[in-house]
C-alpha positions in Angstrom: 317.2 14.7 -35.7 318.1 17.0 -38.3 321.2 18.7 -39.4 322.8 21.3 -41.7 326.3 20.3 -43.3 328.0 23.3 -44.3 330.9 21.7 -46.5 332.8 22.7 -49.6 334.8 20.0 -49.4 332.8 17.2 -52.0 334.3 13.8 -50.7 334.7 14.8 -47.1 330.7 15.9 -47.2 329.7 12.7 -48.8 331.1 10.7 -46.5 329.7 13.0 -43.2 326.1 12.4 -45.1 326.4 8.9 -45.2 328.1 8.5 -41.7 325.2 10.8 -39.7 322.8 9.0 -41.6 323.9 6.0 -40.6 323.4 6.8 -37.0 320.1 8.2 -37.2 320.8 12.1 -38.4 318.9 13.4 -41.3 321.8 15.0 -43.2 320.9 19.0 -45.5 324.4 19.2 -47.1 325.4 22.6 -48.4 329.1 24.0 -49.8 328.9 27.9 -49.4 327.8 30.0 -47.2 325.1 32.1 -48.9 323.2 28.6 -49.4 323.8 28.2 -45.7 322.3 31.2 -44.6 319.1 31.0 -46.9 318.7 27.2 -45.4 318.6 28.4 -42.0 316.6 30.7 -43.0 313.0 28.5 -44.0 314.1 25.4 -42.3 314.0 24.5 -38.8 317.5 22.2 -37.8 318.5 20.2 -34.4 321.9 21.4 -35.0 324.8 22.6 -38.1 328.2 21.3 -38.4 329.8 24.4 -40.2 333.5 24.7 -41.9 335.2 27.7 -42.0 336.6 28.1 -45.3 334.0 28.3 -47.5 333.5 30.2 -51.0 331.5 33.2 -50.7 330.1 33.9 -47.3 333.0 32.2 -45.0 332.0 30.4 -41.7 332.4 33.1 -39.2 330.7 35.9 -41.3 327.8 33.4 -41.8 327.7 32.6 -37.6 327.9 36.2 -36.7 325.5 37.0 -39.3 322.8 34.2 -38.1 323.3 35.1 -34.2 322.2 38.7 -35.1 319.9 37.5 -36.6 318.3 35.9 -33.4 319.1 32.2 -34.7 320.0 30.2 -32.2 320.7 26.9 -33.7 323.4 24.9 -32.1 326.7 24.9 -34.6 329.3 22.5 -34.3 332.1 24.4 -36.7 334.5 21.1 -38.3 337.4 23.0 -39.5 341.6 22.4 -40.6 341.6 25.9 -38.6 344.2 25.1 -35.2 345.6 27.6 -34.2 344.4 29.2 -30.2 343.3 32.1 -31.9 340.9 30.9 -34.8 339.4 28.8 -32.2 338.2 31.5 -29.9 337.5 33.7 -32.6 334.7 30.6 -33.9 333.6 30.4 -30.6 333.2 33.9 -30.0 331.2 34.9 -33.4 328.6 32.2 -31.7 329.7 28.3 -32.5 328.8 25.7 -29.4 331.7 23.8 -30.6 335.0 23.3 -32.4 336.4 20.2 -33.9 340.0 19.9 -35.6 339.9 18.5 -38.8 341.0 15.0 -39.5 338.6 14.1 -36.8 337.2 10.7 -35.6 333.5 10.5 -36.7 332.3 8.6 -33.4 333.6 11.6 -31.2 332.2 14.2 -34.1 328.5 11.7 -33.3 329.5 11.8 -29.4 329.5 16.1 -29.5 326.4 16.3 -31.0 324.5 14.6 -29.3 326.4 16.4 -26.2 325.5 19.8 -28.2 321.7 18.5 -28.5 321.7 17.7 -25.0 322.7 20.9 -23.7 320.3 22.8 -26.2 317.8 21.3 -24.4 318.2 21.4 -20.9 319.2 17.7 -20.2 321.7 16.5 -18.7 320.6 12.6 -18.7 321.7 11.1 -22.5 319.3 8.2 -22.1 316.0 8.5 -22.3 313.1 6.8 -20.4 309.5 6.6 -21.1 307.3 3.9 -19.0 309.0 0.5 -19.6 311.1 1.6 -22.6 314.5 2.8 -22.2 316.3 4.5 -25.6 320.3 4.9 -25.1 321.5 7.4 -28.0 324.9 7.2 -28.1 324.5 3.0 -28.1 322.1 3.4 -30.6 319.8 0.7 -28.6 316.5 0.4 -27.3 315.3 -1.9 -24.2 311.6 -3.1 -23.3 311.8 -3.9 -19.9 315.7 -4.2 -20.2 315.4 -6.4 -22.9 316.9 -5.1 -26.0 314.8 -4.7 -29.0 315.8 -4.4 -32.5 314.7 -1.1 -34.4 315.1 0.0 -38.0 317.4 3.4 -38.4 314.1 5.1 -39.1 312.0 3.4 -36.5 314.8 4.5 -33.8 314.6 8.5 -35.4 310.9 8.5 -34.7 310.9 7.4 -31.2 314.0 9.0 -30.5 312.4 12.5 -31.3 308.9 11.5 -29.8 310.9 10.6 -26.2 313.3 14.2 -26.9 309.8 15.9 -27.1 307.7 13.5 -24.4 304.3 15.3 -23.8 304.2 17.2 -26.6 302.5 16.2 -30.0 304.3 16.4 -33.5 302.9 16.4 -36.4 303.7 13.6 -39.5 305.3 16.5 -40.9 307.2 17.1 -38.1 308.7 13.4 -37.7 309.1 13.6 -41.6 311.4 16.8 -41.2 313.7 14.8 -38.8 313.9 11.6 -41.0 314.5 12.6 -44.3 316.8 15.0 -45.9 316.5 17.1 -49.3 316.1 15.0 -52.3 315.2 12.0 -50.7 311.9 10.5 -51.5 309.1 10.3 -49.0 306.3 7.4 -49.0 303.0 9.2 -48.2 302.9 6.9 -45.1 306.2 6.3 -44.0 305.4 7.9 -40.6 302.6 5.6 -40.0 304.2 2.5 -40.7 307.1 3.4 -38.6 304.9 3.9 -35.4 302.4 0.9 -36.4 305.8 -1.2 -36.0 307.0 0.7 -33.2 303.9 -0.4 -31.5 304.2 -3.9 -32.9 307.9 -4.4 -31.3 307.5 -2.1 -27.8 303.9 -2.2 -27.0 300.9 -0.5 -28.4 300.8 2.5 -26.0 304.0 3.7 -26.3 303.0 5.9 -28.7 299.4 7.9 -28.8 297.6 9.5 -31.9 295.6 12.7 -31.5 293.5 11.9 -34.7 293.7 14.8 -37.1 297.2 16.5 -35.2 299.7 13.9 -34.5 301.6 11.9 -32.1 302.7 11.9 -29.2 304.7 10.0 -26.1 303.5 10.6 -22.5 305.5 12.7 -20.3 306.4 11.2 -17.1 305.1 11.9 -14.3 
């Protein structure tokens, strides 16, 4: 899955990249606004975690601006902002949800995966595909109840396979949700990723449409 960090704040966003990354999230990290908006703007993103005071374009000018626009990626706004009425003011200019900064980075994990959740229409977190059971918020994967031990960018792939079961994605689609700018890209980093996917679960868990991508079965 990946996400848009809107942070001006240099330590705090350094240490959101590597904790999201950490539990599967491929982490775009931006300070300002106007960078914000153009990123939205060419990239497709699961979800943004958004402050509010920000240089330039602040955090409610840039979420009313992107809703009337006819975005509607779900935004998480992270902010020191308390108070009753800068919290219905965020929610009304379009945000999903709103955090209090300090914040615990499990329940900041826990929301957005929530936020993903609702985005798409499910109300089940773990996901289920034939014999294999993937548990998001555990971060685990069973075959046949037994668990089985994935790499972080093994889990991303069948994680976003199983979110989008019956429909195909391309290599570049998969590579969009496991890496984020600036890092580098092996020209077959998807492919080794499902031929040990296969390797560890079983070889049909995932299908390849030759020449278009992959894809996991919907259930029936």
């Amino acid at each position: 899955m990946r996400l848009l960090l809107v942070e001006d704040d240099t330590l705090l966003g350094r240490g959101l990249v590597a904790g999201l990354g950490q539990s599967g999230f491929a982490v775009d990290w931006v300070r300002d606004g106007e960078d914000a908006d153009s990123a939205l703007a060419t990239t497709t993103y699961d979800a943004v975690v958004l402050d509010l005071g920000l240089p330039g374009m602040d955090g409610i000018s840039l979420l009313k601006h992107r809703r009337a626009a006819g975005d509607k990626t779900p935004v998480l706004v992270l902010t020191a902002r308390d108070t009753i009425a800068e919290r219905v003011s965020g929610l009304d200019a379009g945000s999903d949800d709103y955090m209090i900064k300090p914040f615990d980075l499990e329940e900041l994990q826990a929301r957005l995966r929530a936020l993903l959740r609702r985005s798409r229409g499910e109300a089940v977190p773990v996901l289920h595909s034939g014999r294999v059971t993937l548990d998001p918020a555990s971060h685990s994967v069973t075959l046949d109840g037994v668990p089985v031990t994935l790499s972080n960018r093994e889990f991303a792939v069948l994680q976003g396979l199983m979110m989008h079961a019956g429909r195909v994605l391309s290599r570049s689609q998969l590579e969009e949700q496991l890496y984020g700018w600036g890092e580098e890209i092996d020209s077959n980093a998807v492919e080794v990723h499902v031929h040990n996917l296969r390797r560890k679960l079983f070889p049909d868990v995932i299908r390849t449409l030759r020449g278009v991508g992959y894809i996991v079965p919907a259930q029936p």
